[in-house]
C-alpha positions as CSV (number, residue, x, y, z in Angstrom):
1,X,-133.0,-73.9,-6.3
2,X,-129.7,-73.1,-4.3
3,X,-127.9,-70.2,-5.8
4,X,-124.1,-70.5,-4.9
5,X,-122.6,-66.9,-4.2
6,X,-119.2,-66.1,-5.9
7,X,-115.9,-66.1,-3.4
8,X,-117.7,-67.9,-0.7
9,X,-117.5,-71.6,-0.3
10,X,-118.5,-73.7,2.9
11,X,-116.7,-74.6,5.3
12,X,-116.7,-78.2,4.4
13,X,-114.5,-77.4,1.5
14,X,-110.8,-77.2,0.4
15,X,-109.0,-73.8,0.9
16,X,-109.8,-72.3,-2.6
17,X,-107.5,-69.7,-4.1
18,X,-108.9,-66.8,-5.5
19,X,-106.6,-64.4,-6.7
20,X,-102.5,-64.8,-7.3
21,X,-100.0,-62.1,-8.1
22,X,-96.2,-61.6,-7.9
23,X,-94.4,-58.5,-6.5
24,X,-93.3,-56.3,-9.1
25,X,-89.5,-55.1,-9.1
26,X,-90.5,-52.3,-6.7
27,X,-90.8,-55.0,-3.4
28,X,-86.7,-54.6,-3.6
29,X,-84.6,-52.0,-2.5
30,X,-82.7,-52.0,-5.7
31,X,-86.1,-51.6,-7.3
32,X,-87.1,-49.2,-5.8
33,X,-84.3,-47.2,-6.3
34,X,-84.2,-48.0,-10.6
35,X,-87.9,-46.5,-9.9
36,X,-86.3,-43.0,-8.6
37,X,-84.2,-43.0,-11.8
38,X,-86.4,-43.8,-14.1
39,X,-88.5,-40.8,-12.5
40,X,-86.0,-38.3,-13.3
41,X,-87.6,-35.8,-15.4
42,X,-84.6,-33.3,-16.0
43,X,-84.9,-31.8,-18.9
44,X,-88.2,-32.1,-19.2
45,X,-88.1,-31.5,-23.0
46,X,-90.8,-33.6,-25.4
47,X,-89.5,-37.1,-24.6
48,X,-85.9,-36.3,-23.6
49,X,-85.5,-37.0,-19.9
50,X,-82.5,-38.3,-18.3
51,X,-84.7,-40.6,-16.6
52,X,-85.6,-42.5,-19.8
53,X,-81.7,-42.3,-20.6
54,X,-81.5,-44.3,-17.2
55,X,-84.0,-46.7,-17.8
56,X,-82.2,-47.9,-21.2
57,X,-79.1,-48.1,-19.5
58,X,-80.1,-50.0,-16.2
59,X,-82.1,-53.1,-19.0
60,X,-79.5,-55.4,-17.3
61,X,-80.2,-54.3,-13.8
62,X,-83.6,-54.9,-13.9
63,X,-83.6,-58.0,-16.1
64,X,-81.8,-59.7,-13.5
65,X,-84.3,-58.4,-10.7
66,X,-87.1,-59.6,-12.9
67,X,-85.7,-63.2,-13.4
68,X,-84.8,-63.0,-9.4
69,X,-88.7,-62.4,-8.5
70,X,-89.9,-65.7,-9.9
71,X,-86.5,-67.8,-9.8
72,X,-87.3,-71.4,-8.3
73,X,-86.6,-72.0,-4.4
74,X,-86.1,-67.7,-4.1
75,X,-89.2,-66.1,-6.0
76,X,-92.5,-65.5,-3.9
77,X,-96.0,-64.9,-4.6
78,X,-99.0,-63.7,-2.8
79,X,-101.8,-65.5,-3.3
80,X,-105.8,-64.7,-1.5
81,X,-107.5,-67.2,-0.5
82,X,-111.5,-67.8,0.6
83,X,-109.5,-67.8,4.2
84,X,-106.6,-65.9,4.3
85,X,-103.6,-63.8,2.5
86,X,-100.8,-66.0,1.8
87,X,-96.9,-65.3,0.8
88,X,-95.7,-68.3,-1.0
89,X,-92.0,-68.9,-1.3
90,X,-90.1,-71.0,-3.8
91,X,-91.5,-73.4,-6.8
92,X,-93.4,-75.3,-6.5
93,X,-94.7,-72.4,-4.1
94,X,-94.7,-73.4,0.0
95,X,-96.4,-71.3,2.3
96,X,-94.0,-68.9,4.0
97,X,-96.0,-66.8,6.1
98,X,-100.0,-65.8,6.2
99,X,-103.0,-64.0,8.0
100,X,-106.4,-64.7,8.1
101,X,-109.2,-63.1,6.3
102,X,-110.5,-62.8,10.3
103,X,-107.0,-61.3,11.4
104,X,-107.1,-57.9,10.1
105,X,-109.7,-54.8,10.4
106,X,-108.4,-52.3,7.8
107,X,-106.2,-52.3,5.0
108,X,-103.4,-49.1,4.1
109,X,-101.6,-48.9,0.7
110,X,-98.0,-47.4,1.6
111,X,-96.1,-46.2,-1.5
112,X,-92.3,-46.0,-1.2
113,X,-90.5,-43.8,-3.0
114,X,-89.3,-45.2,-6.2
115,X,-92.7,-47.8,-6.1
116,X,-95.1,-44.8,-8.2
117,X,-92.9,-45.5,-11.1
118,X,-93.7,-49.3,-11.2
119,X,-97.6,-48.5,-10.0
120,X,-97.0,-50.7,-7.1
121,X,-97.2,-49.9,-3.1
122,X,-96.4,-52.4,0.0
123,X,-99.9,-53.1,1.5
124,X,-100.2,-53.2,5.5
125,X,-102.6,-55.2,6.6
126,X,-103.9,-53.4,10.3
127,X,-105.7,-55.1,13.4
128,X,-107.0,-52.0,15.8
129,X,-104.4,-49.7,14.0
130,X,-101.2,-52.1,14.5
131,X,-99.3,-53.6,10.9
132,X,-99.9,-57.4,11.7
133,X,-99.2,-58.4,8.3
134,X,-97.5,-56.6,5.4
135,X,-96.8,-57.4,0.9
136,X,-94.6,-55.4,0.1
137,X,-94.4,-54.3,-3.9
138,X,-97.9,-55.3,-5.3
139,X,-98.5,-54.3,-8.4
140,X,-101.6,-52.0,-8.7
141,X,-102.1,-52.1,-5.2
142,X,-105.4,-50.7,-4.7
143,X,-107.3,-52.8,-6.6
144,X,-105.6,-56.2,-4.6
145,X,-106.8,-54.2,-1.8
146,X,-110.2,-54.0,-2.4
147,X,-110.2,-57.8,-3.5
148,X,-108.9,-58.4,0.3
149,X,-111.2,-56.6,1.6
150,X,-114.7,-57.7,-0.5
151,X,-113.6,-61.3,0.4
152,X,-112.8,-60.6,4.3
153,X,-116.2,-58.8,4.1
154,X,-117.6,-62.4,2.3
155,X,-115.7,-64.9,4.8
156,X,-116.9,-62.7,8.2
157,X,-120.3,-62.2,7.1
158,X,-121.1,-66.3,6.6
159,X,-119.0,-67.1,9.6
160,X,-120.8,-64.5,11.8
161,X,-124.5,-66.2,10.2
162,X,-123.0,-69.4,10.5
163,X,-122.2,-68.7,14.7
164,X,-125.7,-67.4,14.7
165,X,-127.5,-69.9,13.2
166,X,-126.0,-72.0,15.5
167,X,-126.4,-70.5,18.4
168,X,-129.8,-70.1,17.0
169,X,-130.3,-73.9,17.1
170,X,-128.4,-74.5,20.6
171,X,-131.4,-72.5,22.4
């Protein structure tokens, strides 16, 4: 009995997406800099902070920046892949740019200021410590990392077998 292992599917097969998210207001300057308001913590008193004050006040602000991140033919997404990291653009979502799971040796969260308030961080994607690929304001960022990284670790494994078994059977 064949047991199929999770994330990896032959080479045979269609491109298979395995995990989708959407930058969070904090990929935008403008975003970034509600996120320094809303950390203001003068007077830090109980729950009165002028940074909360700020955030009730800005509502319009970042509506519009929420509604701008997923608005048809502007929005993007960044979507993994059993063979690469993709940024889609637009709706229905076309590819805009992408690396392979092959292209990159490490991966660095970078945190901006104004992205701790959103929990989000741009995510630098490094070949032989040079940025060849960057996201910039994923939410939760370390744990997309780690996805990117167990799947690169899937998709180089079988290829590297696969290159050996062949070899394997050339001799």
């Amino acid at each position: 009995m064949e047991q199929p292992l999770a994330g990896v599917a032959p080479d045979e097969s269609a491109e298979a997406a395995v995990m989708t998210i959407w930058p969070s207001l904090a990929a935008f300057p403008s975003g970034r800099f509600l996120g320094r308001l809303y950390d203001i913590r003068w007077p830090n008193v109980y729950i009165f902070r002028l940074g909360r004050l700020l955030t009730l006040l800005s509502v319009p602000h970042a509506l519009l920046l929420y509604f701008w991140r997923v608005m048809p033919r502007v929005g993007s997404c960044y979507t993994l892949t059993n063979r690469r990291v993709v940024i889609q653009k637009g709706w229905p979502p076309a590819e805009h740019s992408a690396i392979g799971l092959d292209g990159f040796d490490s991966i660095e969260v970078d945190v901006l200021p104004g992205q701790e308030w959103f929990a989000a961080g741009d995510l630098s994607f490094r070949n032989g410590g040079s940025e060849v690929f960057r996201l910039a304001g994923v939410p939760r960022p370390e744990a997309f990392r780690q996805t990117c990284l167990k799947s690169r670790l899937a998709y180089v494994g079988v290829k590297q077998a696969l290159l050996r078994q062949t070899q394997a059977q050339s001799a």
